[in-house]
N, C-alpha and C positions, 0 to 999 in steps of 0.2 A: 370623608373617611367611612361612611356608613351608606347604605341605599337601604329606600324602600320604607314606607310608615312613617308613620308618627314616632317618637321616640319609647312612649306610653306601649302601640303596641309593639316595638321590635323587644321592650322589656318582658313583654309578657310570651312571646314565643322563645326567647331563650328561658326563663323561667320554667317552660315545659320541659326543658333537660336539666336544669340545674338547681339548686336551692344554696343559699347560706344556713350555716350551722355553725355550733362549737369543735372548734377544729385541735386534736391532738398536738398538734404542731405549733399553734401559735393563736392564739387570740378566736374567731373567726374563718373559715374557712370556705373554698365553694368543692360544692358536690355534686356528682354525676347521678339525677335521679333517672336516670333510663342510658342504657348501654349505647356511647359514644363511640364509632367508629373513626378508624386513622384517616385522616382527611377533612374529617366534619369541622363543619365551622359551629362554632359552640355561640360566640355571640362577640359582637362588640364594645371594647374600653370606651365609655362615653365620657364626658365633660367637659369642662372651661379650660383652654390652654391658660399655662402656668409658665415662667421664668423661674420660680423657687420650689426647690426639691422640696420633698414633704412626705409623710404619710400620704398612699392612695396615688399618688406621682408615677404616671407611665413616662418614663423617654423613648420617644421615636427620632431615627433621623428621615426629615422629608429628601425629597428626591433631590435636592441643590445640596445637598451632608446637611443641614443645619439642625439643632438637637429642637425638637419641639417638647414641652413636658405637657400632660394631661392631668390635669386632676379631676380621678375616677369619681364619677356621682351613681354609679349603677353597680351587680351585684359584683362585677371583675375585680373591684377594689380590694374584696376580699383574699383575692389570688396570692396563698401561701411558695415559698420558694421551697424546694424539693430537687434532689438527685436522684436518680433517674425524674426530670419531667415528662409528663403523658400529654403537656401542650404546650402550644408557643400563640408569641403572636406576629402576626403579617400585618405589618401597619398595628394600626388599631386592631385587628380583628384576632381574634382567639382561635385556635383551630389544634383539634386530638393529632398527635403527631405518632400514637399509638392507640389501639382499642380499648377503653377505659369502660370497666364493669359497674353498675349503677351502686352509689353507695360509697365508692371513690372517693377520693378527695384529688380534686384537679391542683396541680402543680405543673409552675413555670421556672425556670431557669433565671434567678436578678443577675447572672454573671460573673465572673471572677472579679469585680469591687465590689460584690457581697460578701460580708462575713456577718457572722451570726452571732 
């Protein structure tokens, strides 16, 4: 689900765009420190597949439909739910789905069994 490096540094090149912080919206938050353009890949959900929902819990379906869950061990976890989102993700992988100005707070879409 990831190419390239070690996990150590694929952490440390996305941490060049992004930071955790105290986020208005909930708990935690991640942040755009340098202007993210529409298409950019921002970084990859990493962790241990999971079968039980949870805080930090990414669902993907792999390419046979089957639901895979990830439990987030990198900065993605933080990833607060927002209308209008400025990202999504491709697989695993996180990507600006619009130009997010540095300072942002990146937001993904949990979907309509989100309430709040």
């Amino acid at each position: 689900m990831h190419s390239g490096g070690s996990r150590a540094e694929r952490d440390r090149a996305m941490l060049e765009r992004i930071e955790v912080r105290e986020s208005r919206i909930h708990g935690k938050g991640v942040f755009a420190r340098r202007r993210l353009r529409k298409g950019q890949k921002v970084g990859c959900f990493e962790g241990e597949q999971t079968r039980r929902n949870g805080t930090y819990v990414l669902w993907l379906i792999d390419s046979d439909g089957n639901e895979i869950g990830i439990r987030g061990r990198n900065a993605l976890r933080f990833l607060n739910h927002g209308r209008p989102a400025n990202t999504e993700f491709r697989d695993a992988e996180l990507y600006a789905i619009r130009n997010v100005q540095p300072g942002a707070e990146l937001l993904i879409d949990y979907g309509e069994a989100y309430t709040s």
